[in-house]
Structure formats: C-alpha cells, structure tokens
C-alpha positions as CSV (number, residue, x, y, z in Angstrom):
1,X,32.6,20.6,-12.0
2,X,32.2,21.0,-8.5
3,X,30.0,18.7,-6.2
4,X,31.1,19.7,-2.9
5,X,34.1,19.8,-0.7
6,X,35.4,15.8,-1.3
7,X,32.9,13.7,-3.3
8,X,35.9,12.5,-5.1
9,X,36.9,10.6,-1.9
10,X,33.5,8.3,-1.8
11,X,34.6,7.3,-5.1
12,X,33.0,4.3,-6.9
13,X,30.9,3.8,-3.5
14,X,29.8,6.9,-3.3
15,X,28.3,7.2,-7.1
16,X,26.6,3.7,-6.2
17,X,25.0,5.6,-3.5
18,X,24.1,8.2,-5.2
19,X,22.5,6.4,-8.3
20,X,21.0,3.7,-5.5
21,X,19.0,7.3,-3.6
22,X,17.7,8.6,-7.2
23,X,15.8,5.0,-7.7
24,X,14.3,5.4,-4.8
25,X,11.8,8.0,-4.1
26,X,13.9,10.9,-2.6
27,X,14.9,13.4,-5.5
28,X,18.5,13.3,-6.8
29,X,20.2,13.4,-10.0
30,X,22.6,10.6,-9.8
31,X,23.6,11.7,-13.9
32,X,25.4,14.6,-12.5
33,X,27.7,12.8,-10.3
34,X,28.2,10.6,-13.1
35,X,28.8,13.1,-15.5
36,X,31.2,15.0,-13.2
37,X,33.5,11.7,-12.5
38,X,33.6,11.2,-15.8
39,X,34.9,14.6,-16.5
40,X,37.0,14.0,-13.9
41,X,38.8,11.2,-15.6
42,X,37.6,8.3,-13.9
43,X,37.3,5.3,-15.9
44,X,34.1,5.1,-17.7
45,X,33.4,1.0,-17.5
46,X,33.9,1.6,-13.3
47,X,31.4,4.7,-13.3
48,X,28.9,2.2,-15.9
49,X,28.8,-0.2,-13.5
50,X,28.3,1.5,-10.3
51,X,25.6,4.1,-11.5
52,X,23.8,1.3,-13.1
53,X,24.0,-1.5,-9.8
54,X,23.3,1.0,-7.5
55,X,20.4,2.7,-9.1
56,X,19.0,-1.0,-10.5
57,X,19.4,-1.9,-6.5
58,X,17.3,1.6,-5.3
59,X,14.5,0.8,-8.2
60,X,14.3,-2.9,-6.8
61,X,13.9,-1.9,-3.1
62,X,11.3,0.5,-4.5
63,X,9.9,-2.3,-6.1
64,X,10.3,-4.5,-2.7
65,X,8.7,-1.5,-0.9
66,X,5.4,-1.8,-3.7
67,X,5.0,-6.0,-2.8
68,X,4.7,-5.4,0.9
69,X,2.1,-2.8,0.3
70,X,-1.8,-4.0,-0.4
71,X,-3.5,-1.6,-3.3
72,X,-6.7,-1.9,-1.4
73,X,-4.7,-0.4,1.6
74,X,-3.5,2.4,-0.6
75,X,-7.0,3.2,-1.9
76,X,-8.4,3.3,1.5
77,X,-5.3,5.9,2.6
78,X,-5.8,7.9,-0.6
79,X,-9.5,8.7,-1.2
80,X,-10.7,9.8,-4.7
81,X,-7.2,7.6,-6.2
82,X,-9.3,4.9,-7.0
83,X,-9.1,5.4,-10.5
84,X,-6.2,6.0,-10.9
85,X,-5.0,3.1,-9.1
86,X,-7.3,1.0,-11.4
87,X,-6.0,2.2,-14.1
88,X,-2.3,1.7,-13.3
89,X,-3.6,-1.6,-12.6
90,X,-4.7,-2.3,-16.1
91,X,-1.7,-0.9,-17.6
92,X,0.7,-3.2,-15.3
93,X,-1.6,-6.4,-16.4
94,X,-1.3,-5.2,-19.6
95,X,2.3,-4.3,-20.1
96,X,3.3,-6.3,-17.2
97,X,7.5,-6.0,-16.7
98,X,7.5,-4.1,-20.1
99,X,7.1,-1.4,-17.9
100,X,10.1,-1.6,-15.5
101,X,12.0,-0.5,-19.2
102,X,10.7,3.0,-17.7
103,X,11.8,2.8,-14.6
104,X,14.7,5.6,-15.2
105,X,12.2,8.2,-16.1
106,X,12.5,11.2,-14.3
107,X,9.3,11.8,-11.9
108,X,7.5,8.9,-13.0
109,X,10.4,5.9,-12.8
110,X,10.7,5.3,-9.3
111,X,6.3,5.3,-9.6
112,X,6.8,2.8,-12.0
113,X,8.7,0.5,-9.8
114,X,6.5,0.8,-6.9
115,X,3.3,0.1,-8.5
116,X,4.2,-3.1,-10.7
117,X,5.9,-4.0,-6.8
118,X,2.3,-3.0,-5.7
119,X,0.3,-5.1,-8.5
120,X,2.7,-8.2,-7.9
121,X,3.9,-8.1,-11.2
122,X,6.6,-10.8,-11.9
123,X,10.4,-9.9,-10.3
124,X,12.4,-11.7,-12.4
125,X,11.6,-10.0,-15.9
126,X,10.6,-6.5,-13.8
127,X,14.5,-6.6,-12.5
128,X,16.7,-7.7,-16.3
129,X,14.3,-5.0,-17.9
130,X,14.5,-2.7,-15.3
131,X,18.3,-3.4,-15.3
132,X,17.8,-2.6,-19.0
133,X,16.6,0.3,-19.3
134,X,19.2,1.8,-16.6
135,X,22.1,0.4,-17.9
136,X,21.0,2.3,-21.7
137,X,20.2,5.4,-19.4
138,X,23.8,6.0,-18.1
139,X,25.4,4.5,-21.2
140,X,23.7,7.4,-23.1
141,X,25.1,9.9,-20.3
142,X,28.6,8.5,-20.7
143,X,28.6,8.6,-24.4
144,X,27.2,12.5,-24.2
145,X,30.1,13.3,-21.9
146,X,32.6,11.3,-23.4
147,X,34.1,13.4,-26.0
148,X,34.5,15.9,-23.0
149,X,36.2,13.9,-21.1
C-alpha cells in the first residue's frame, strides 16, 4: 500500500501527526496510515502507541478548543441550533465523560469532544476515557491487519 512518495520517512512522528489531525476537526483517516505501516512491517507496540497519543492529543485540543468557547455564544452564531444544543447539553449532564468513550467515532467523535469541552464537563475522566476508547479503536485495527502483516 501506497501513501505517497515518502511517508515512510515521517515514521512514528508522522503517524502521530496523522492520528493527532483526524481528532481534530479536519477529515483524515489516520487507520489507513496505521494499517499501511503495519503492513509495512513496523512494529505494532510503536504504531499502538503513536496512533493512540497523537489522536488522544488532537481529541483533547478539540476538547480545549470546546472550554474556551461559551454555548450561549454558539447559539447566538447558529440560529435555529438551539435545540439541539440543549439537547447535547442534557445528554453531556447526563452521560457526562461516559461520552468521551465515543470520541473515535467517525463524523460524530471529534463533535463529541468539542461539546462535553463546550458544556465544561470534567477533564480528567473525559481524557482516560477518551484515551480509552482510542486506544480499543487502533488495537482493533492492528489486530484486523495483523495476520497480514
């Protein structure tokens, strides 16, 4: 598998900086890079550990990005969101950090991690789950690609 003319040479920094742009909210699949180092023979625990630091460090600036923000502020910007602001509200007093276990969704993760940012929900429980719940996200890649590598 191909990525582009030398991706091997950002090696373990560069799959951290992939996995740390797809928490954020620009689109990118960091599981393909993953995948295709893996396939490559680089050595699984390495690849574990970067994808999972670099995307739990993308989905806790997103996070960061949600506590500097006011929801007030945001309903004023987005007219009509109201309600749906309210009832992300309700689901992050609710769930509270339970939530951040979602936080490698596709579409909806790096949402996740900006509203319980945005609703002041706890840091300390939203980053170990959200650490969580990425770390069982590229484990499952790994072990999916493993007997293929």
């Amino acid at each position: 598998m191909e990525l582009g003319p030398g991706w091997q040479e950002w090696g373990l920094a560069g799959l951290f900086l992939a996995s740390f742009v797809a928490a954020t909210l620009l689109p990118l699949g960091s599981e393909a890079v993953l995948a295709a180092m893996a396939l490559a023979g680089w050595e699984p625990l390495g690849l574990f550990a970067a994808a999972t630091l670099g995307n739990w460090a993308g989905g806790m600036s997103t996070y960061a990005l949600g506590r500097w923000g006011s929801p007030e502020r945001l309903a004023k910007r987005m007219p009509g969101e109201g309600p749906v602001l309210e009832l992300w509200r309700r689901r992050a007093g609710r769930w509270g950090p339970w939530l951040a276990l979602l936080c490698w969704a596709p579409v909806v993760g790096d949402l996740i991690a900006l509203l319980l940012g945005l609703f002041r929900v706890s840091w300390r429980p939203v980053a170990l789950l959200m650490g969580l719940g990425k770390a069982a996200r590229y484990a499952l890649v790994l072990w999916v690609v493993g007997p293929w590598a």
